[in-house]
Structure formats: C-alpha cells, structure tokens
C-alpha positions in Angstrom: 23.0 47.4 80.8 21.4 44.2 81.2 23.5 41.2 81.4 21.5 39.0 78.4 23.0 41.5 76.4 26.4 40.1 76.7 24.8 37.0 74.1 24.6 39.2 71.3 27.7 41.8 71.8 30.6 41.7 70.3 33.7 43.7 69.5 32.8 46.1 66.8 36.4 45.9 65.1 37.0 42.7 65.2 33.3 40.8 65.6 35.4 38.6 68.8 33.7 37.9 71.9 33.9 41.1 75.0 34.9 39.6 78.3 32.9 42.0 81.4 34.1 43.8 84.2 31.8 45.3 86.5 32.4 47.6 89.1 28.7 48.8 90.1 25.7 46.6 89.6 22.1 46.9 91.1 19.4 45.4 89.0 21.4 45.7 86.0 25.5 46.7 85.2 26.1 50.3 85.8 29.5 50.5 85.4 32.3 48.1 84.1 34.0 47.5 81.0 33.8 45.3 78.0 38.0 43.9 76.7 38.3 41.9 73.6 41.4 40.0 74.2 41.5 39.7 70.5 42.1 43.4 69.3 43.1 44.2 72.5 40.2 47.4 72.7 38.4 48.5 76.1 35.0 49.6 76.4 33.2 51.4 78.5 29.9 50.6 80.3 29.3 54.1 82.1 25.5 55.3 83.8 24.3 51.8 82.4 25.4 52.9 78.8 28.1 50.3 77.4 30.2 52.9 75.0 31.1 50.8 71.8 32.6 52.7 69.4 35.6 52.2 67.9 38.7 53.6 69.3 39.4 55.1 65.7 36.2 57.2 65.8 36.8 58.7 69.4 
C-alpha cells in the first residue's frame, strides 16, 4: 500500500479518518494496520493489501 493512499481512505462504517501503523515498509507499507478511533474498528494492511471490510461482513 502506498502511503498517498492514506488522503483518500477512510473508515468504511463510519466515513472517520484511519490513523496507520506500520510494522514492515520497503518502498511501500507491507504490513500495519489502519484504527478509527471513532468506531473503534482495526484494519488490516497484510502482503501490501490494506483489508477494509467491515467487521460485520467478516
């Protein structure tokens, strides 16, 4: 995932911004995770992929 992406993401339950955590990054994030502080909802960022759906429809 490229970091510019984090301008237009946002939490898809609430629409509130994602605050990212990475834990491997080379030329782009590889792994990490995006919180909304609003909804309180973690998502994934695994093999580059960030995971966003809701936790309803996991």
């Amino acid at each position: 995932m490229k970091r510019d992406l984090m301008e237009i993401l946002c939490c898809p339950v609430c629409k509130g911004d994602l605050e990212l955590r990475v834990d491997v990054e080379k030329d782009e994030i590889l792994e990490g995770s995006l919180f909304c502080k609003h909804c309180n909802h973690r998502y994934e960022i695994k093999d580059g992929i960030p995971d966003l759906l809701p936790p309803d429809f996991k």
